[in-house]
C-alpha positions in Angstrom: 35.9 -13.7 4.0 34.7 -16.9 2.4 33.2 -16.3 -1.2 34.5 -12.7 -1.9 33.6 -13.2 -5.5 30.2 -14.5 -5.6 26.5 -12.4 -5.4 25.0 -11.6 -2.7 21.2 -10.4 -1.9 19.9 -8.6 1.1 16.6 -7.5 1.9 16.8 -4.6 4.0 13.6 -3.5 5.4 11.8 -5.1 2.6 14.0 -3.6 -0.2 15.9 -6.3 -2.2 19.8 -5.2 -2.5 22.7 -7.1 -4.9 26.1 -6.3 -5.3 29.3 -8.8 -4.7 30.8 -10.1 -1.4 34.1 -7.7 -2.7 32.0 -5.1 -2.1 31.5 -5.8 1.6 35.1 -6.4 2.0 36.2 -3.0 2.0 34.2 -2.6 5.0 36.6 -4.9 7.1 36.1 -7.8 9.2 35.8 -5.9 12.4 31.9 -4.9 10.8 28.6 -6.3 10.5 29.6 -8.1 7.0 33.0 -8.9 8.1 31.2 -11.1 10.4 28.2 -12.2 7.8 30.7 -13.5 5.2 33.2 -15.2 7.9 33.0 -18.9 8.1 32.2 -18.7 11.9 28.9 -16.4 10.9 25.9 -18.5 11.3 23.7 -16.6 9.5 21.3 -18.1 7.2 19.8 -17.4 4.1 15.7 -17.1 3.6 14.2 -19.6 0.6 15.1 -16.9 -1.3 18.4 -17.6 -0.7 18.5 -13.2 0.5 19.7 -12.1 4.2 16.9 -10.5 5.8 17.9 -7.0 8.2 15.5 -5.5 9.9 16.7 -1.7 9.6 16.6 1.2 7.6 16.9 0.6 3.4 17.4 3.9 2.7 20.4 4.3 4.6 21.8 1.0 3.6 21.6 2.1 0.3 23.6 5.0 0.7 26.3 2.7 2.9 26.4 0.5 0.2 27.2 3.2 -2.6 29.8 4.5 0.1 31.4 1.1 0.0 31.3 0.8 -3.8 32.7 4.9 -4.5 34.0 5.8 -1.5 32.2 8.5 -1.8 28.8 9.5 0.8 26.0 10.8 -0.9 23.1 11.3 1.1 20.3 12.6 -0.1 17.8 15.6 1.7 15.0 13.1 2.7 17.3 11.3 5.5 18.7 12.5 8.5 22.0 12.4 8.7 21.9 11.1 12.7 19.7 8.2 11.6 22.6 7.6 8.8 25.0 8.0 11.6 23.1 5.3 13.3 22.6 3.1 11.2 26.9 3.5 10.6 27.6 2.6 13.8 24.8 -0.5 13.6 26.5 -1.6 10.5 30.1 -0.9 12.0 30.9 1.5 9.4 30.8 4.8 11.2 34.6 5.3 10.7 34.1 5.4 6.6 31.3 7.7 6.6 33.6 10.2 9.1 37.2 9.6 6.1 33.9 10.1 3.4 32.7 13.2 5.5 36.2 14.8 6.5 39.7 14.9 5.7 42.9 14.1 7.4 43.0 17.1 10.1 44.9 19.5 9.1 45.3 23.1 11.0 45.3 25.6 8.1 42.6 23.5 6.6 40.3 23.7 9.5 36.9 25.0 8.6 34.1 25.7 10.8 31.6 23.2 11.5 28.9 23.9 13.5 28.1 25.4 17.1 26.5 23.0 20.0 24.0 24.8 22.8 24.6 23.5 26.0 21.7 24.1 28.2 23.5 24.8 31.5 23.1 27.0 34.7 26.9 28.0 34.1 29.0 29.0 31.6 31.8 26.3 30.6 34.9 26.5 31.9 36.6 23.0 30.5 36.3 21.5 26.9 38.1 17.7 26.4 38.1 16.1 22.8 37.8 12.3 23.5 39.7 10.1 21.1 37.1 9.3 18.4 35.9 12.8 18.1 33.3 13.4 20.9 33.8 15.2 23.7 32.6 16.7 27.3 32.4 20.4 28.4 32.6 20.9 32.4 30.3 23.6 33.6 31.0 24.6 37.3 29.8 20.7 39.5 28.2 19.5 35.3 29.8 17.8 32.9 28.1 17.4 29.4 29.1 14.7 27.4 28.6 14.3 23.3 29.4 11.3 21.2 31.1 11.6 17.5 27.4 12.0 16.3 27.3 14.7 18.1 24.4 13.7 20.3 24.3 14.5 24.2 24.4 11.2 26.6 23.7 11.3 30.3 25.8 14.3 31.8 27.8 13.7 35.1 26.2 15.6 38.2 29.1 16.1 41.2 26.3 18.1 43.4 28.4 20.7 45.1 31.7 19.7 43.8 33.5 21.6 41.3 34.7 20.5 38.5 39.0 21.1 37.6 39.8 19.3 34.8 38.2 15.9 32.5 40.4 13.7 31.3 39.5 11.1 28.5 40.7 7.5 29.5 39.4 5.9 26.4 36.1 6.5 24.4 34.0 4.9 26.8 35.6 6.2 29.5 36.8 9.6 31.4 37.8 10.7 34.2 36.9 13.7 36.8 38.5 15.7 39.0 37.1 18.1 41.8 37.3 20.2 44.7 35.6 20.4 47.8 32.7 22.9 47.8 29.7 23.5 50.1 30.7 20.5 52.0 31.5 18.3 48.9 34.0 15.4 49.4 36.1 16.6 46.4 38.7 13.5 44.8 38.7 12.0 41.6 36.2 9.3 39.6 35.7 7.4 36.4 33.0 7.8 34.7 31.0 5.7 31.7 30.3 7.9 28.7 27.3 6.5 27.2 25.7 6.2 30.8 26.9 8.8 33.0 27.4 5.9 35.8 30.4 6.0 38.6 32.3 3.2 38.1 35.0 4.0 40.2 36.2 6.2 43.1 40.0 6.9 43.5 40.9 7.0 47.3 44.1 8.4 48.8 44.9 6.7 52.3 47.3 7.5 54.8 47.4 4.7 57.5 44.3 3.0 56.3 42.6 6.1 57.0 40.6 7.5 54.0 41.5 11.3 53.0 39.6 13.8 51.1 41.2 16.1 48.6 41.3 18.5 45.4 41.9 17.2 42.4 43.5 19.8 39.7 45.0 19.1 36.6 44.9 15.3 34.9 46.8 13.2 32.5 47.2 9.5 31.9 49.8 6.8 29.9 48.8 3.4 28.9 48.1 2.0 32.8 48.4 5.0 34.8 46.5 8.1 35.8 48.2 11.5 37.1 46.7 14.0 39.1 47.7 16.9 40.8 46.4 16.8 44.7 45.4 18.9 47.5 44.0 17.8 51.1 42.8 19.5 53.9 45.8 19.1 56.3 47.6 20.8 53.4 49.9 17.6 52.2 50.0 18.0 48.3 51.9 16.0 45.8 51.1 14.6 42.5 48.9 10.8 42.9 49.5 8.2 40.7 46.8 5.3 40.1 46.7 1.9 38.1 44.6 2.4 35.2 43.2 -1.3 35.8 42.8 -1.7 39.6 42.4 1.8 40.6 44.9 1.6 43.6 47.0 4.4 44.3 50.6 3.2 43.2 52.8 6.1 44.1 53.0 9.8 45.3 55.3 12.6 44.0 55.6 15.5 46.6 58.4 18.0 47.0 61.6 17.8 49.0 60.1 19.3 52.6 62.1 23.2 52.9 62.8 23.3 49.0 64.3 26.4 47.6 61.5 27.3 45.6 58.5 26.5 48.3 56.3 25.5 45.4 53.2 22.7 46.0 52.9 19.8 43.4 49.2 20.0 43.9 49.1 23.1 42.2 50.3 21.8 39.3 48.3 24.2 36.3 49.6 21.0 33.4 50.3 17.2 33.3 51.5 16.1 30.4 52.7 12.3 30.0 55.6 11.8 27.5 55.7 8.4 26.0 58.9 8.3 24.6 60.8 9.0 27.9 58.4 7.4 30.9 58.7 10.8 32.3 55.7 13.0 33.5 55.6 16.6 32.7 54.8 18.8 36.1 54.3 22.7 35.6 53.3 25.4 38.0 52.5 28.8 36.1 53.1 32.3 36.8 49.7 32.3 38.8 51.0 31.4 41.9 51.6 33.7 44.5 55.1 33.7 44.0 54.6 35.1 40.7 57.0 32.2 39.1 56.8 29.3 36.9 58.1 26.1 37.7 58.5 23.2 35.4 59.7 19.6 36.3 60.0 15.8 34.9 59.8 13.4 37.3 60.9 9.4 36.0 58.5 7.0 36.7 60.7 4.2 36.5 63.1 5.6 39.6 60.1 7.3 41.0 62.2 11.1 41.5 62.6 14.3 39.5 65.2 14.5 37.0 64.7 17.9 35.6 63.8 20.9 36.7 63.3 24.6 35.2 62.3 27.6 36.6 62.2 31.3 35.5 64.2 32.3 39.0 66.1 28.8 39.7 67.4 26.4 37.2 68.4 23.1 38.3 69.9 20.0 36.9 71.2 17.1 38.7 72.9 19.7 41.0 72.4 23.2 43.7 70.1 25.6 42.3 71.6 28.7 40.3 69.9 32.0 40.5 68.7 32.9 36.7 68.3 36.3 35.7 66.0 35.9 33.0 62.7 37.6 33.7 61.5 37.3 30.0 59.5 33.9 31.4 57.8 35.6 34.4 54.7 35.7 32.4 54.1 32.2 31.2 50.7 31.5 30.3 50.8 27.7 29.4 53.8 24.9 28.2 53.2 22.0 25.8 56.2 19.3 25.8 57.4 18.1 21.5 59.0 14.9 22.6 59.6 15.2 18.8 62.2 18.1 19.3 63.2 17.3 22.5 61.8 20.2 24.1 58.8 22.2 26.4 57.0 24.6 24.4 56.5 27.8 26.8 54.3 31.1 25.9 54.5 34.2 28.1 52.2 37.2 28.2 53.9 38.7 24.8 52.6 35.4 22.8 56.8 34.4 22.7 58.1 31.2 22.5 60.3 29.8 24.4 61.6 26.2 24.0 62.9 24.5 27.2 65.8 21.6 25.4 64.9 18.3 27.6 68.6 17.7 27.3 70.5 21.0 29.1 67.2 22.7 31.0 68.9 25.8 31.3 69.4 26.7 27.9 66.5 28.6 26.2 65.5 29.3 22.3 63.2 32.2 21.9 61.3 32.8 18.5 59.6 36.1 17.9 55.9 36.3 18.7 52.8 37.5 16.9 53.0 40.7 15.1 50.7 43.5 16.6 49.7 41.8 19.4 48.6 42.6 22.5 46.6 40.3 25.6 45.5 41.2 28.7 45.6 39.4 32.1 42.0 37.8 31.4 42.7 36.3 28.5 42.5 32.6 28.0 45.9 31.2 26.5 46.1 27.6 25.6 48.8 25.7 23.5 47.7 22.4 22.3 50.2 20.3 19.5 49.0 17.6 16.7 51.3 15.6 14.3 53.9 18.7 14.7 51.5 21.7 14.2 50.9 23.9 16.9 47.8 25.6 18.0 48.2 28.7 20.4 44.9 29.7 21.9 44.9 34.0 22.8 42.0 35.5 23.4 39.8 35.3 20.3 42.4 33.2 18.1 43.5 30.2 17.8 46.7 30.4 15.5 48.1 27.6 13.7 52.4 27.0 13.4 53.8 24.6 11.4 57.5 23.5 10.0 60.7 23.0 11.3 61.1 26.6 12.4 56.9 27.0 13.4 56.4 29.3 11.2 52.6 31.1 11.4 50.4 29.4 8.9 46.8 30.3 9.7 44.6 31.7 12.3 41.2 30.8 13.5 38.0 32.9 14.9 34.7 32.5 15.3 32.4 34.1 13.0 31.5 36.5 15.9 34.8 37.4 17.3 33.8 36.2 20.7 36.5 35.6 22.9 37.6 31.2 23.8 38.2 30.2 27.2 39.1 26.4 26.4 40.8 24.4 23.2 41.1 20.5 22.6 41.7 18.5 19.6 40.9 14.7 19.0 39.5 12.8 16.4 40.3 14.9 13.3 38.6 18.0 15.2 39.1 21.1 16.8 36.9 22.1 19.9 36.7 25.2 21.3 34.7 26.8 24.0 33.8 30.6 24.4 33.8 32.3 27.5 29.9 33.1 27.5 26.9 31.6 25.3 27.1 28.3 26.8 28.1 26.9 23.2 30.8 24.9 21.8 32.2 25.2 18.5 33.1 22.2 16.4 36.1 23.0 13.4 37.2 20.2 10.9 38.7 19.7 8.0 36.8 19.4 4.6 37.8 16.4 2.5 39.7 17.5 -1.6 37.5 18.2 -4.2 37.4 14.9 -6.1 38.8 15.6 -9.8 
C-alpha cells in the first residue's frame, strides 16, 4: 500500500470518516482498501480531497473500529446480516467471523442457533462447505445456506433422490442420485449462489450413454469419486477430472472375488492426501452382514489394501479371520496422521485399522453405560486430531494421543441426529425430525 502513514477521509453514505491508511492495512490487500490504497487503484478523491461510498455508515463504522481493536461491537439498532453484508462488500467478512468466533475447538463448542428448513421431507444429508455454509439434502431437495447463514436457490432433482452432497469448493458442490419414478439418476455440479447445473457427469460404455446411482462422494485437488450403480448391474467406483468433467478411470472388483462385494455400494469415500490412495468401505449393512474396507492407488490404478472382518488380505490369498468383534461396524474415518482407519461397531468401540499391516487391530474401550439400537444414526467425523463420534443423541468429542473422552454434545432437547459435518470453524448437525438444522461454534476468550 502506497502512503500507509498518511490521513485518510471517507464519506460513507454522507458520514465523514478519518483514521490512517495503517488502519486499512490490517484489512489486507485482497479487500476493498487493499485495492483503494494500491498504486494500480484509480480511484479519485472529491474537491474535498474524501472517497465517496455509497453504502451503509453505520456499518462502516463498526468495520472500521473492528480494524482499529480487533474487537466487533455492534450495536442493537443494526442487523447483524446487513453487517454481514456490508463485510463481504468491503471484503472483510473473514475478520468479523475471527472477531465473532474462536479457533474451533470440540470441547469448546457451544450452541449457536437452529435453522427451519421449510421442506416436504425430513433431511436425511447435512454437508459443511469450506467457509462455513452448508446444504441439507431432503429426499430429491437440497437447501443450500451461505456463511451468513442465508438460504440461496435450492437444487430441485424432480424424482431423483438424493445420496450424498459433496462440497467441491465454496461456490461449488456436487450431487449424487438414484433413479426414482423414472428419474435418470447420475451425478452433477451445481452453483451455490444460483442453484444452476453446470455440469452433468456421464458414464459411457462404447460411446453409448449409461444411466446409474450415484452413492457415496469424495474428491482430491482434480478429481471426483463416486460410488456407482447401473441398471445392467455393472458397479465400480467412477473417477472424473475436476476441470473437464470426463470420466478418467473406473475401479470395479476382480469378477468371482472371494468376498462377492459391489464397489457401488460403497457406504464412505474418503481421499487421503498424503498417500494418493482412496479410501473404499462397505458396512455391515449389506446383505452379507460384513464390512469391507479397501485403498485403491491412484497412481497404479489397483487396490493395495484390503480389510475385512471375515477375510484379511494383503498383497497375497485371503486368510479366514475369526474376529467377529467388527461385525457390527457402523462407520470408519481414515487419521492419515496415525497411519490408521478409525472403525466403530455397534458397542461405540474403536478399532484402529494400521495402514501399514491391515490385519493387525488396536481396540480401545468404548463409552461407559452405553447402549444403541439398530436405528441409531452413527457418524465419526475427525478435525485437527479430535474426533467426533455421532450416537444417537450425542456427539462426543476425543482428543490426545490415546483419544481420550473430553466432552459430549446434545441438543437442548435431547432429540435424536441423523447427520454430522464440520467446516469452517462449525459443527452442523441434523435431527432426525423437525426439519431443522443446528449450528455449534466456538466462542472467542474473554478479553482480559
Amino acid at each position: 500500500m502506497a502512503n500507509q502513514k498518511g490521513r485518510v477521509k471517507f464519506n460513507v453514505g454522507g458520514k465523514t470518516f478519518e483514521t490512517t491508511a495503517t488502519t486499512f492495512a490490517v484489512a489486507g490487500r485482497n479487500s476493498f482498501f487493499g485495492a483503494l490504497f494500491d498504486e494500480n487503484w484509480n480511484l479519485q478523491t472529491d474537491q474535498s480531497n474524501e472517497y465517496f461510498i455509497n453504502r451503509d455508515p453505520d456499518c462502516f463504522g463498526v468495520l472500521l473500529n473492528l480494524l482499529r481493536t480487533g474487537e466487533l461491537c455492534t450495536p442493537h439498532h443494526i442487523p447483524e446480516k446487513l453487517l454481514y453484508r456490508e463485510a463481504m462488500f468491503y471484503g472483510l467478512l473473514d475478520h468479523v467471523r475471527s472477531a465473532k468466533w474462536g479457533p474451533f475447538d470440540g470441547n469448546r463448542l457451544r450452541f449457536s442457533q437452529s435453522i427451519t428448513n421449510y421442506a416436504a421431507d425430513f433431511g436425511t444429508v447435512i454437508r459443511a462447505s469450506p467457509h462455513g455454509g452448508c446444504c441439507v439434502a431432503h429426499n430429491n431437495v437440497v437447501r443450500v445456506y451461505d456463511w451468513m447463514l442465508e438460504e440461496h436457490p435450492p437444487v430441485n432433482l424432480d424424482f431423483q433422490e438424493v445420496n450424498d452432497v459433496g462440497w467441491i469448493d465454496e461456490e461449488t458442490f456436487v450431487v449424487g442420485a438414484s433413479e426414482r419414478q423414472g428419474g435418470g439418476g447420475g451425478m452433477g455440479l451445481f452453483s451455490a449462489s444460483t442453484g444452476e447445473l453446470r455440469h452433468r457427469f456421464q458414464v459411457t460404455c462404447w460411446d453409448q450413454l449409461k444411466g446409474y446411482t450415484a452413492g457415496a462422494l469424495c474428491s482430491s485437488s482434480d478429481k471426483i469419486f463416486s460410488s456407482c450403480k447401473s441398471g445392467d448391474n455393472e458397479n465400480g467406483i467412477c473417477v472424473w477430472d475436476k476441470v473437464t468433467g470426463k470420466l478418467i478411470d473406473c475401479y470395479e472388483e476382480a469378477s468371482g472375488s472371494q468376498l462377492d462385494w459391489s464397489l457401488g455400494n460403497a457406504d464412505r469415500l474418503q481421499w487421503l492426501h498424503g498417500t494418493n490412495c482412496l479410501m473404499v468401505a462397505s458396512l455391515s449393512k449389506n446383505e452379507k452382514n460384513y464390512s469391507l474396507i479397501s485403498l485403491w492407488d491412484v497412481r497404479v490404478k489397483k487396490k493395495v489394501w484390503n480389510w475385512s472382518d471375515s477375510f484379511q488380505y494383503s498383497n497375497g490369498p485371503w486368510i479366514k479371520y475369526s474376529d467377529s468383534s467388527m461385525k457390527t461396524v457402523r462407520d470408519v474415518i481414515a487419521m492419515e496422521e496415525v497411519n490408521s482407519i478409525c472403525a466403530v461397531n455397534q458397542n461405540a468401540e474403536f478399532g484402529f485399522l494400521d495402514l501399514r499391516r491391515p490385519r493387525e487391530v488396536t481396540w480401545v474401550k468404548g463409552l461407559r453405560n452405553f447402549s444403541m439400537s439398530n436405528e441409531s444414526k452413527v457418524k465419526l467425523a475427525l478435525h485437527d486430531g479430535q474426533l467426533f463420534l455421532l450416537t444417537g443423541r450425542r456427539i462426543s468429542v476425543f482428543c490426545g494421543p490415546d483419544l481420550e473422552l473430553t466432552s459430549r454434545l446434545q441438543r437442548p432437547d435431547g432429540a435424536a441426529i441423523c447427520d454430522i459435518s464440520l467446516g469452517g470453524d462449525r459443527l452442523f448437525a441434523l435431527p432426525m425430525e423437525g426439519n431443522v438444522f443446528d449450528i455449534w461454534e466456538t466462542p472467542r476468550p474473554p478479553i482480559v
